[in-house]
C-alpha positions in Angstrom: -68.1 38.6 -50.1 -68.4 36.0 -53.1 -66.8 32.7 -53.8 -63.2 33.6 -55.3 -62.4 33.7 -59.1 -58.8 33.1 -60.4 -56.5 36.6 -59.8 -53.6 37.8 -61.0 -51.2 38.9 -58.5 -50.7 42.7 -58.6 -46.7 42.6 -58.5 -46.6 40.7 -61.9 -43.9 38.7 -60.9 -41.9 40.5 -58.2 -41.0 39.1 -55.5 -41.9 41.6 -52.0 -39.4 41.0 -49.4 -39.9 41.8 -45.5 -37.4 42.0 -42.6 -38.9 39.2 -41.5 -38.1 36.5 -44.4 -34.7 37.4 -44.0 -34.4 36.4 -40.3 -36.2 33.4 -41.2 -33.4 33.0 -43.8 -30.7 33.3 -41.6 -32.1 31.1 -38.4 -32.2 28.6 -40.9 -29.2 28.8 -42.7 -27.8 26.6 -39.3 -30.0 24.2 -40.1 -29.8 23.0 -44.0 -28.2 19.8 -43.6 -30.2 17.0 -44.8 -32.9 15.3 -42.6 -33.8 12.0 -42.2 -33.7 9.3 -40.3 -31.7 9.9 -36.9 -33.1 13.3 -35.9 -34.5 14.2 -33.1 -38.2 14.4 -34.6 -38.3 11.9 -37.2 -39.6 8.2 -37.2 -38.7 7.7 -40.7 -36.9 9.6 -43.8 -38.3 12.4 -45.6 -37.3 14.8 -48.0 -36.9 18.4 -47.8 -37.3 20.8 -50.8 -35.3 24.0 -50.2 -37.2 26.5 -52.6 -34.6 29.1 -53.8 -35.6 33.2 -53.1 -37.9 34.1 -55.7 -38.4 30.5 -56.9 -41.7 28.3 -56.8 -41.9 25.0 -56.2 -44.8 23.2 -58.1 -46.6 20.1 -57.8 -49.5 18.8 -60.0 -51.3 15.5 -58.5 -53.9 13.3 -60.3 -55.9 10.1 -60.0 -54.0 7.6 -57.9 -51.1 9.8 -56.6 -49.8 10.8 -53.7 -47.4 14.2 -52.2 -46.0 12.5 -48.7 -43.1 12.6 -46.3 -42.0 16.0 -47.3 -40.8 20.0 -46.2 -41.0 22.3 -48.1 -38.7 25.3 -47.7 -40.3 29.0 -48.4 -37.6 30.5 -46.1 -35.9 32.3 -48.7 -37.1 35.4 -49.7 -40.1 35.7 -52.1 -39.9 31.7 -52.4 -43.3 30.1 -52.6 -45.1 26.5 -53.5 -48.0 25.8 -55.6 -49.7 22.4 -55.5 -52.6 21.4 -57.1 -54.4 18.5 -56.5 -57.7 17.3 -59.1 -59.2 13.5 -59.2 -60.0 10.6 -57.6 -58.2 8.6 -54.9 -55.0 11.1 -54.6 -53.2 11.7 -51.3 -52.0 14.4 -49.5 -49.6 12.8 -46.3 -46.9 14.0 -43.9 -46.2 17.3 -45.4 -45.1 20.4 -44.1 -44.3 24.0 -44.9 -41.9 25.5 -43.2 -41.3 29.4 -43.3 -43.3 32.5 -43.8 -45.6 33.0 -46.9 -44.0 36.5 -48.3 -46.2 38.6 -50.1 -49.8 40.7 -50.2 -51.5 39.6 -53.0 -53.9 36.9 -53.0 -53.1 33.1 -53.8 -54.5 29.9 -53.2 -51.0 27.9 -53.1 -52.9 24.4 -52.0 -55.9 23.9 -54.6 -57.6 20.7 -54.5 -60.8 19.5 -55.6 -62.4 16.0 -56.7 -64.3 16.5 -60.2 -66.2 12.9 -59.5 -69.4 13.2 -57.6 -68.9 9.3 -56.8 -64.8 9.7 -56.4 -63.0 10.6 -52.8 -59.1 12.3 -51.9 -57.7 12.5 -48.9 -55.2 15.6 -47.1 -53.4 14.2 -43.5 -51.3 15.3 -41.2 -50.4 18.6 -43.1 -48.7 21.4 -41.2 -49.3 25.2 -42.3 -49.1 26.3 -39.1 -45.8 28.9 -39.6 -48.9 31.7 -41.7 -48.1 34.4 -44.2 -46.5 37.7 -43.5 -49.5 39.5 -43.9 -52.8 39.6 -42.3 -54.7 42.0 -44.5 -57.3 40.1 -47.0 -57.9 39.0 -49.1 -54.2 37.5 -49.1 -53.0 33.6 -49.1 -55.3 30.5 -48.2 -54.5 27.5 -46.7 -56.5 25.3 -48.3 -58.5 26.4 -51.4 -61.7 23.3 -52.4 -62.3 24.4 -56.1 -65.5 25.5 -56.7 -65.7 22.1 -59.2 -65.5 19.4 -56.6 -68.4 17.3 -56.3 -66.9 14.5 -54.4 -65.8 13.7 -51.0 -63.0 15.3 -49.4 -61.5 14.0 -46.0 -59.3 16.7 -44.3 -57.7 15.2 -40.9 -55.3 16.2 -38.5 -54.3 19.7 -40.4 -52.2 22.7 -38.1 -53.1 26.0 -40.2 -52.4 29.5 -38.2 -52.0 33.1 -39.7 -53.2 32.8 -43.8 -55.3 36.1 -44.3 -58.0 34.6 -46.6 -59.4 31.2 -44.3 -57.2 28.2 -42.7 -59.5 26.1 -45.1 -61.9 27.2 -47.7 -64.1 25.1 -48.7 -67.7 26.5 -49.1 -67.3 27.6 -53.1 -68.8 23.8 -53.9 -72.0 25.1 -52.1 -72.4 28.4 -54.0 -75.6 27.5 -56.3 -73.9 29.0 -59.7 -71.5 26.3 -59.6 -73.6 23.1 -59.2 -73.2 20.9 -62.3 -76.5 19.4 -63.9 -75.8 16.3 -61.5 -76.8 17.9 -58.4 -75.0 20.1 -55.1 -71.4 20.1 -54.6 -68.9 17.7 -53.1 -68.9 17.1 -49.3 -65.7 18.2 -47.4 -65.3 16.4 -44.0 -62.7 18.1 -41.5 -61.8 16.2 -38.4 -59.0 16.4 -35.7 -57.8 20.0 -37.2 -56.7 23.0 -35.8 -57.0 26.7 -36.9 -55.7 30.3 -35.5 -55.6 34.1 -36.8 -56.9 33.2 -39.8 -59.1 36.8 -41.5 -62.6 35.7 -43.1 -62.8 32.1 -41.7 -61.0 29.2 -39.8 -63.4 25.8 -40.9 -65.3 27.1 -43.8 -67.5 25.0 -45.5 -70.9 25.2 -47.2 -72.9 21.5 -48.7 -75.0 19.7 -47.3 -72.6 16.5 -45.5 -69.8 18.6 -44.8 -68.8 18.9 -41.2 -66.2 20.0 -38.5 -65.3 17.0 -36.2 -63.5 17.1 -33.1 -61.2 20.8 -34.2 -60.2 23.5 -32.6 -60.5 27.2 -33.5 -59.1 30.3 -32.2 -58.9 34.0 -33.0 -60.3 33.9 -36.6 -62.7 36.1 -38.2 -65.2 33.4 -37.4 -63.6 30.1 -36.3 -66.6 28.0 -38.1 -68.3 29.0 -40.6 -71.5 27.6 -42.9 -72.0 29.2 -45.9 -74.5 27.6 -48.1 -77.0 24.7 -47.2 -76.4 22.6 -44.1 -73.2 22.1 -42.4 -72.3 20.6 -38.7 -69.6 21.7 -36.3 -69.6 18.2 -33.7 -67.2 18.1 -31.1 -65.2 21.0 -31.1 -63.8 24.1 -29.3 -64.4 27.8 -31.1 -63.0 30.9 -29.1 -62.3 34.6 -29.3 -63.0 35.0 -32.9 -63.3 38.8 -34.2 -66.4 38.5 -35.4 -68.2 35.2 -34.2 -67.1 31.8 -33.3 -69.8 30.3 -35.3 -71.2 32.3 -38.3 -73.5 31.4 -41.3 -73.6 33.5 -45.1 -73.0 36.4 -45.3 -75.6 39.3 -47.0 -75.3 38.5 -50.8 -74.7 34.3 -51.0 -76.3 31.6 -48.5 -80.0 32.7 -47.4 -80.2 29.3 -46.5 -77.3 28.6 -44.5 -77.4 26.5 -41.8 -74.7 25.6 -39.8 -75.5 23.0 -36.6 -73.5 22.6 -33.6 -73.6 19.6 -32.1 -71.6 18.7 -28.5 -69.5 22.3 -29.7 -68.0 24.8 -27.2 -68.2 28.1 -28.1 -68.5 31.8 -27.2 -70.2 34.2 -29.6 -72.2 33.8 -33.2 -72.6 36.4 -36.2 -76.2 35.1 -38.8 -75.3 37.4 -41.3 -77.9 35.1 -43.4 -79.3 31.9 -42.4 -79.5 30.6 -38.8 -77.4 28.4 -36.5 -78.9 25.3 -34.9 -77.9 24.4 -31.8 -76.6 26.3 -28.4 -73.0 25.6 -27.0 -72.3 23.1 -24.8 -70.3 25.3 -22.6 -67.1 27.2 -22.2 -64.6 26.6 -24.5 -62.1 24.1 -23.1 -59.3 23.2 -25.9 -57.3 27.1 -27.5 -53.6 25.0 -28.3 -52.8 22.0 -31.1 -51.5 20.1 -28.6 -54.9 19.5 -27.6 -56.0 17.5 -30.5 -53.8 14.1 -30.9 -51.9 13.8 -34.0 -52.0 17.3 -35.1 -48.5 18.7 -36.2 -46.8 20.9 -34.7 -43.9 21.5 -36.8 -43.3 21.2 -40.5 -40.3 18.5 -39.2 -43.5 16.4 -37.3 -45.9 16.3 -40.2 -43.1 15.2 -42.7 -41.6 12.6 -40.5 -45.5 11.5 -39.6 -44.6 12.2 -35.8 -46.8 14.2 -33.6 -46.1 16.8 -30.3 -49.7 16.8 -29.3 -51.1 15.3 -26.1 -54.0 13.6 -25.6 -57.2 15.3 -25.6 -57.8 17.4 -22.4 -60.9 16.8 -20.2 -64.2 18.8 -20.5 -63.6 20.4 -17.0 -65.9 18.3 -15.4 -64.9 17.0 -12.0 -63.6 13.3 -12.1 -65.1 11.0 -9.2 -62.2 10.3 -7.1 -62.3 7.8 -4.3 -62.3 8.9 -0.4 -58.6 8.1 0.3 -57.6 10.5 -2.2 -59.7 13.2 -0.6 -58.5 12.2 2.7 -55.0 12.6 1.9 -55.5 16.0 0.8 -56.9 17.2 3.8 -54.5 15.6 5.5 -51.6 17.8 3.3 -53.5 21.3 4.3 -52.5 20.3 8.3 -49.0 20.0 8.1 -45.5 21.5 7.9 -45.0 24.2 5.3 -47.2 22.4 2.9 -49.7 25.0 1.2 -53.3 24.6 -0.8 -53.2 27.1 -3.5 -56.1 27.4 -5.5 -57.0 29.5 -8.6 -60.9 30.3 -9.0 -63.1 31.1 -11.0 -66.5 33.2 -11.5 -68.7 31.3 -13.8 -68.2 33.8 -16.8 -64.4 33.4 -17.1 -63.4 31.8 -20.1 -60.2 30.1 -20.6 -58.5 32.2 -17.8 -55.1 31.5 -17.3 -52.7 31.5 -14.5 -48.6 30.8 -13.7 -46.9 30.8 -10.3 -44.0 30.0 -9.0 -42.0 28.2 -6.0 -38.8 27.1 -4.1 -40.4 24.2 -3.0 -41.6 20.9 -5.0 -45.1 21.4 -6.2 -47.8 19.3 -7.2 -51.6 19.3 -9.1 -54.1 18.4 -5.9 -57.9 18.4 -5.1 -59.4 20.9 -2.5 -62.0 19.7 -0.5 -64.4 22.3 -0.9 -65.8 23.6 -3.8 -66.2 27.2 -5.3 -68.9 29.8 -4.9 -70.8 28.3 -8.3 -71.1 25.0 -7.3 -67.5 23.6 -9.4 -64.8 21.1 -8.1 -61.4 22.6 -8.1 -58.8 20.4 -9.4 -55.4 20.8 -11.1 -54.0 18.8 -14.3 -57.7 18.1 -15.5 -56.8 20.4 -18.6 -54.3 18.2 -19.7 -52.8 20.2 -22.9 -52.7 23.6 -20.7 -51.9 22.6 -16.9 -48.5 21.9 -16.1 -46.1 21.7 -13.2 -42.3 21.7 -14.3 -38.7 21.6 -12.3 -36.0 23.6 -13.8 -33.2 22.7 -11.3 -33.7 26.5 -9.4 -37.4 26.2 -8.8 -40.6 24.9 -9.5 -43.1 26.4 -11.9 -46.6 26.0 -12.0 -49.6 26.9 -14.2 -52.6 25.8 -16.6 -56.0 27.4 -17.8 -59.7 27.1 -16.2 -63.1 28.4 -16.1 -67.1 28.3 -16.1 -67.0 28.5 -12.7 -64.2 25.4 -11.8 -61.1 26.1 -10.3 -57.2 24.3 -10.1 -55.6 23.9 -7.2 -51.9 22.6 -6.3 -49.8 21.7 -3.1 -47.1 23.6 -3.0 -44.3 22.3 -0.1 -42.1 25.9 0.7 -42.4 29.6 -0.6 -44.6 30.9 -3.4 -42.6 33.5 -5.0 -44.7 34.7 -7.8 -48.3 34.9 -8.7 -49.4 35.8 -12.5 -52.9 35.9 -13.3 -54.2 36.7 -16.6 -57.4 37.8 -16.2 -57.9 38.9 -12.4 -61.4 40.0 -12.9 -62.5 36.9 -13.5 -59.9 34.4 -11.1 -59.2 34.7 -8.1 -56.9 33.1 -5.9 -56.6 31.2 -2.5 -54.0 29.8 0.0 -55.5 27.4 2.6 -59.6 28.4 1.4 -58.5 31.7 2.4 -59.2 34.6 -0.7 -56.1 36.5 -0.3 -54.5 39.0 -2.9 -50.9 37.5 -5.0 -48.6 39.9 -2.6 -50.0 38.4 0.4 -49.2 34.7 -0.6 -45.8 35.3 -1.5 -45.5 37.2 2.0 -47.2 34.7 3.9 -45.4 32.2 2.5 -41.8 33.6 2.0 -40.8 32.2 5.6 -37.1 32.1 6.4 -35.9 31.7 2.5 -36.1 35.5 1.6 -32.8 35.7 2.9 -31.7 33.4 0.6 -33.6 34.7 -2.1 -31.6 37.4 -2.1 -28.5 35.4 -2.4 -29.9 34.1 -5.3 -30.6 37.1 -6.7 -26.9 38.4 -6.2 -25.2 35.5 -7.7 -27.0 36.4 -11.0 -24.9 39.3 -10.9 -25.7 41.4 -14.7 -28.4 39.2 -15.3 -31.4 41.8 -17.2 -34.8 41.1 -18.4 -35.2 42.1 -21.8 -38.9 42.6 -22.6 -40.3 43.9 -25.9 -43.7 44.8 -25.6 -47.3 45.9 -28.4 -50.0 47.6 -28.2 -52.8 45.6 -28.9 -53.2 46.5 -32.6 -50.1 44.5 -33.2 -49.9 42.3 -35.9 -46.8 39.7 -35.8 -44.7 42.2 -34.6 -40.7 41.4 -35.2 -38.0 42.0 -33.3 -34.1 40.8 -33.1 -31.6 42.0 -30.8 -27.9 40.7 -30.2 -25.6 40.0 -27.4 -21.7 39.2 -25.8 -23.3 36.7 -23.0 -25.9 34.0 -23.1 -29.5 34.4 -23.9 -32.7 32.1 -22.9 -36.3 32.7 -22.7 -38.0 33.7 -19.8 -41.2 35.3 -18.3 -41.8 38.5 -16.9 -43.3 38.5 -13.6 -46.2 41.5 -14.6 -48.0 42.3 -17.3 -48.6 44.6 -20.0 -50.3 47.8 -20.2 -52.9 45.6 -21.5 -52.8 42.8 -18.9 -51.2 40.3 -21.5 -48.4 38.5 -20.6 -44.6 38.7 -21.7 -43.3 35.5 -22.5 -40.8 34.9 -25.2 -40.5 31.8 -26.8 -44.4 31.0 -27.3 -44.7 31.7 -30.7 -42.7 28.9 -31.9 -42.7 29.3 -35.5 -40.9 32.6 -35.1 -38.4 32.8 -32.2 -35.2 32.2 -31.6 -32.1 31.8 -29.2 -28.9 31.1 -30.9 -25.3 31.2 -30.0 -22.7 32.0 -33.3 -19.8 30.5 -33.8 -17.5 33.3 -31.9 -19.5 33.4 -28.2 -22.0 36.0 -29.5 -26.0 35.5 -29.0 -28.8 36.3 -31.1 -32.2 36.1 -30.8 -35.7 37.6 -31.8 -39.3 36.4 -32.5 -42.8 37.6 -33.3 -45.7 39.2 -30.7 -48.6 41.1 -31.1 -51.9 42.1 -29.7 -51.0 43.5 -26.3 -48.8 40.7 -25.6 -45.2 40.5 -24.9 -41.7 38.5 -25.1 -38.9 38.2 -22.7 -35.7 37.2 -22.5 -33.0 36.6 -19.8 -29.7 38.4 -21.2 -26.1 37.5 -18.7 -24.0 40.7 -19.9 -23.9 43.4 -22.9 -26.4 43.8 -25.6 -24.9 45.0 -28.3 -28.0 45.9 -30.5 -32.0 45.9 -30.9 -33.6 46.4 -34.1 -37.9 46.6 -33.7 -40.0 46.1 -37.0 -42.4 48.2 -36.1 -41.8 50.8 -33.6 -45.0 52.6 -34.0 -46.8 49.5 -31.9 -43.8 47.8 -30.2 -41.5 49.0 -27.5 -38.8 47.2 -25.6 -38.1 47.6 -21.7 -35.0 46.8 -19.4 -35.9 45.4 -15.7 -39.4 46.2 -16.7 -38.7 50.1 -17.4 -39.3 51.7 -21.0 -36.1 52.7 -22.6 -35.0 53.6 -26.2 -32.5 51.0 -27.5 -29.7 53.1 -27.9 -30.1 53.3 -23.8 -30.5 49.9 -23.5 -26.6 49.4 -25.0 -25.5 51.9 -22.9 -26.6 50.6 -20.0 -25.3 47.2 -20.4 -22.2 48.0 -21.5 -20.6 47.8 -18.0 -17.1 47.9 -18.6 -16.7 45.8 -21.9 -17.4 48.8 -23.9 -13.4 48.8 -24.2 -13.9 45.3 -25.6 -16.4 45.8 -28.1 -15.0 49.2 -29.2 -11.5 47.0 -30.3 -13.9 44.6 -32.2 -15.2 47.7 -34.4 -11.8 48.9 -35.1 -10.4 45.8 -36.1 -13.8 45.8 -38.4 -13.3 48.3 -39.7 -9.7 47.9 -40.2 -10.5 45.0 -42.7 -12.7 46.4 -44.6 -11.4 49.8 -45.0 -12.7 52.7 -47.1 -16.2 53.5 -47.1 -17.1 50.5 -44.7 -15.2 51.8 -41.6 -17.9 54.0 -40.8 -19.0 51.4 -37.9 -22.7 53.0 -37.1 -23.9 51.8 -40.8 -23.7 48.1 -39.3 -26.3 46.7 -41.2 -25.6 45.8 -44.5 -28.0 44.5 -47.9 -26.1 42.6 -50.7 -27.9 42.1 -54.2 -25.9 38.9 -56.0 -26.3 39.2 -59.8 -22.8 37.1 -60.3 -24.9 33.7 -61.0 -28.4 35.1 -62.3 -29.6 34.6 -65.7 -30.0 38.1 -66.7 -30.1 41.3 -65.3 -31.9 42.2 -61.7 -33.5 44.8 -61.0 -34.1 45.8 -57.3 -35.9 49.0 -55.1 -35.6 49.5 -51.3 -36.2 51.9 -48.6 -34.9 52.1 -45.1 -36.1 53.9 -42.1 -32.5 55.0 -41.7 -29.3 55.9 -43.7 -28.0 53.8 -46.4 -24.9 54.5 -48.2 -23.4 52.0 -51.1 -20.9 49.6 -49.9 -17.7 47.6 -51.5 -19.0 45.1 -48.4 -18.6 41.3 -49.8 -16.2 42.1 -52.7 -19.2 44.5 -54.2 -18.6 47.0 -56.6 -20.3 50.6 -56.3 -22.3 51.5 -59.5 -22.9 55.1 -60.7 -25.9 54.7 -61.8 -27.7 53.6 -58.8 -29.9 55.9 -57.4 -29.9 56.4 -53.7 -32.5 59.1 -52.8 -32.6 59.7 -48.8 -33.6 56.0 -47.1 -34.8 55.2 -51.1 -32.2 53.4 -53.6 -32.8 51.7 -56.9 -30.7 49.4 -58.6 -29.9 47.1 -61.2 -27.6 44.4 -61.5 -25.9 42.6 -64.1 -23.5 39.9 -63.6 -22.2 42.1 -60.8 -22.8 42.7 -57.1 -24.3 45.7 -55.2 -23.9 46.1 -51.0 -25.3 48.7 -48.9 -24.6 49.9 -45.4 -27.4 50.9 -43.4 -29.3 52.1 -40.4 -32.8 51.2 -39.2 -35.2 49.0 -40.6 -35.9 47.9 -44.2 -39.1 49.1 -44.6 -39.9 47.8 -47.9 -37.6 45.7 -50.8 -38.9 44.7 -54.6 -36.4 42.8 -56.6 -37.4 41.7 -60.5 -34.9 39.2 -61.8 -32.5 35.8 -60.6 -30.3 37.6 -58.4 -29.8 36.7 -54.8 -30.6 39.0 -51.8 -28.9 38.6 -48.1 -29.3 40.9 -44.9 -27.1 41.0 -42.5 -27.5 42.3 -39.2 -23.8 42.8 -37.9 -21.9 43.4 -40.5 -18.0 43.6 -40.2 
């Protein structure tokens, strides 16, 4: 692997749509209005650029200027942004990107460098945290440090996840061939950063001077990574990386890399030249952006220069707590129905996580023992993980430990679930007695079961809707639809992998909305074993997977196709929604009454400059449409789930089934997708 070179992207000019741009098109078609001042997340204006599908939005920065207080908006299909940044004293502040990169081909659509060996820029509180599309490199980088700069380069308090070619890449000022006749390459300082599923690298830098400060990294390639001469990783947290938290060269460039750790938390390393200095200072502790303060966790909080993050948690060390507090917990474990639960851990785990819940209040405590290694076992001393939360039903509980340490909690009435992510590993206890989950919640349950079960009547046609990957899963989408009111939840097992289902964590991508006319729709992103849920009160009316080859959905935890999940929620509405399709189809008449093609592509040449031309495939049947006022054009081709197209001042529609498994459009024109089409 070499230092990259300028490259020209392989569609020459065509735009590559995904399923997945268009639902990030239409969750945010709600949302367009102008932001500013009075919304929830902002502290001050800021504008937001709306790139138009196909469009790029461009910005060149010299000496002395400054990009701030700004979104920009790649949710419409194919839309990108391109800024380049080259001199002295320029500025980089409260920006953020908001939707999915589109597209396979490699870019660098943040390019900075400073040309000055004695000059210095600066990039702050810069969200790229919603990734590309595609993992597969090389694809789009976060940030790109020309190979040119020779300055200094401060880089703080940056969110990057899912760009297939590095979160930040800034090693090419190391690479020997491009050293000026004044000396090594510019320094690049990152501090108070965070990084995820990034392919080649998370933090990669490679002169002597750079460094990593206080960042976390998780699930890249390699999380840090020292290419060239000397580089320091100080402070931070590196974990489950695919090839090695910590890696120097590679086999062609960087003999003499050397990358130092210093006060750094990590798991694993990969030399493939060079050596790394230094051992970790432990397990892991920090895997979230809410652990670092300041960093961005929305395009919305870097613009408005707001922050969700928390403070720092601690490093799992026990804090010395004063006798009385240590009385009064062995006090709690005497009386009444007030429980010591702990969750332990053998000195190998890392960042093993854990959830519970109760009818009864709960709170974080300190046992008065210790575990089998020697550790304290505390709860809410991992402040950006552990949590205790009240929803007005129950109480909920949960947080992350390791090395040895354990959390504990008093808990004040029934435990009624125990989830535990990685049971070889954690263990867990009720009163210092090891007992398995299902004999807490029996010991426990005491006279509420029978009111349990009342609860669990009143819900009357309340389902759990879980849709669930294998663990080669790669942002995975998924949308389904529905006549009664959605909300995230959590299933109380886990996958066939062991990883939880949980919808709603991936915030970037999913969704709960209501419409306009009482229907619900919602849908997200998962991968990698893991899974999403969803509470659904009455019919769903459709599911649509991306990728059914490594996703499946379930009903009350049991497999079924989708077609089985409508049938069975149906209940006795199907009288309803069958009166809904007639008057559909009613409406539109002709060709469109045919209710199964529900799906339904329009191409908008009406406004373009120029003819369009367009390709697509579905994994279903497709069928031209007069859908939206559309005319039907002899001379497209439609060839099984294939058609091709052009359009000229006119508009083409399609009815379909399945999923769009591909889409290239060349041209101006305008592309929607709807999902329930009347």
């Amino acid at each position: 692997m070499t230092d990259k070179q300028d490259a020209v992207s392989p569609f020459s000019g065509k735009a590559l749509l995904d399923r997945r741009s268009w639902l990030k098109v239409a969750a945010g078609a709600v949302t367009m209005g102008a932001i500013g001042a009075g919304t929830a997340a902002a502290d001050e204006d800021y504008d937001v650029i709306r790139v138009p599908a196909g469009d790029t939005y461009r910005v060149q920065l010299g000496t002395g200027d400054t990009l701030e207080n700004t979104v920009i908006d790649i949710s419409a299909s194919g839309a990108r942004y391109q800024i380049n940044a080259v001199g002295s004293n320029w500025t980089i502040r409260n920006v953020g990107v908001r939707g999915v990169w589109d597209g396979y081909d490699k870019a660098e659509p943040l390019i900075v460098s400073v040309p000055d060996a004695g000059g210095s820029a600066r990039i702050e509180n810069l969200y790229l945290g919603d990734g590309a599309h595609d993992d597969t490199y090389p694809g789009a980088t976060g940030i790109f440090v020309s190979p040119n700069h020779a300055g200094v380069l401060e880089i703080d308090r940056v969110n990057i996840q899912g760009y297939p070619d590095n979160a930040i890449y800034g090693s090419g000022p190391g690479n020997p061939s491009n050293h000026s006749s004044t000396g090594a390459g510019g320094e690049v300082h990152i501090t108070n950063s965070f990084a995820a599923d990034c392919r080649a690298g998370g933090f990669r830098i490679g002169t002597n001077g750079s460094y990593v400060e206080n960042c976390v990294a998780v699930g890249c390639d390699r999380n840090f990574w020292g290419f060239y001469e000397e580089t320091e990783a100080i402070d931070c947290d590196f974990s489950n990386a695919r090839l090695g938290d910590v890696g120097t060269g590679d086999g062609h460039w960087g003999a003499n890399a050397r990358a130092r750790v210093t006060d750094t938390r990590f798991g694993t390393t990969v030399e493939h030249s060079g050596q790394v200095l230094g051992e970790s200072a432990g397990s892991p502790q920090r895997s979230e952006p809410e652990a670092i303060e300041g960093v961005p966790l929305t395009a919305e909080d870097a613009a408005s220069g707001s922050s969700g993050s928390s403070e720092p948690p601690s490093s799992g060390e026990p804090d010395d707590g004063d006798d009385e507090d240590e009385t009064d917990d062995e006090d709690d474990l005497e009386g009444g129905d007030e429980h010591l639960l702990a969750f332990v851990t053998e000195p190998e785990a890392q960042l093993a996580g854990y959830e519970f819940t109760a009818d009864g209040p709960v709170e974080f405590a300190e046992a008065p023992y210790e575990t089998p290694s020697g550790g304290s076992i505390e709860g809410g001393t991992f402040e950006a993980e552990d949590f205790v939360d009240e929803d007005g039903e129950g109480w909920r509980a949960g947080g992350v430990t390791g090395g040895g340490q354990g959390d504990a909690f008093l808990v004040d009435g029934p435990i009624t679930s125990i989830d535990l992510e990685q049971p070889d590993v954690m263990w867990v206890e009720l009163d210092g007695e090891r007992m398995d989950p299902e004999e807490i919640v029996d010991e426990t349950a005491g006279d509420d079961t029978e009111d349990d079960s009342d609860e669990e009547d009143e819900e009357g046609n309340e389902r759990l809707l879980a849709f669930v990957t294998e663990p080669n899963a790669r942002l995975a989408g998924y949308e389904f639809t529905a006549d009664a009111p959605v909300e995230f939840a959590k299933a109380d097992y886990e996958t066939p992998s062991g990883g939880s289902i949980e919808g709603g964590t991936f915030v970037a991508e999913d969704f709960v909305e209501e419409a306009d006319d009482g229907t619900w729709r919602a849908g997200g992103v998962s991968g990698g074993g893991q899974g999403d849920a969803f509470l659904v009160d009455g019919p769903i009316t459709s599911i649509d997977i991306e990728q059914p080859d490594v996703m499946w959905v379930e009903l009350d935890s049991e497999r079924m196709d989708p077609d089985e999940i409508l049938e069975e929620t149906a209940g006795n509405e199907n009288g309803s929604n069958g009166d809904s399709e007639d008057e559909a189809g009613n409406e539109n008449g002709g060709d469109d009454s045919n209710e199964a093609l529900r799906k339904a592509i329009v191409i908008d040449g009406t406004d373009a400059d120029g003819p369009s031309t367009y390709s697509f495939e579905v994994s279903g049947a497709v069928e031209p449409s007069t859908y939206r006022g559309a005319t039907i054009d002899d001379d497209t081709v439609v060839d099984g789930g294939a058609v091709e197209g052009t359009v000229d001042g006119t508009k083409d529609a399609y009815r379909f089934t399945g999923d769009v498994t591909g889409f290239w459009l060349s041209g101006d024109a305008t592309v929607d997708l709807e999902y329930d089409a009347r």
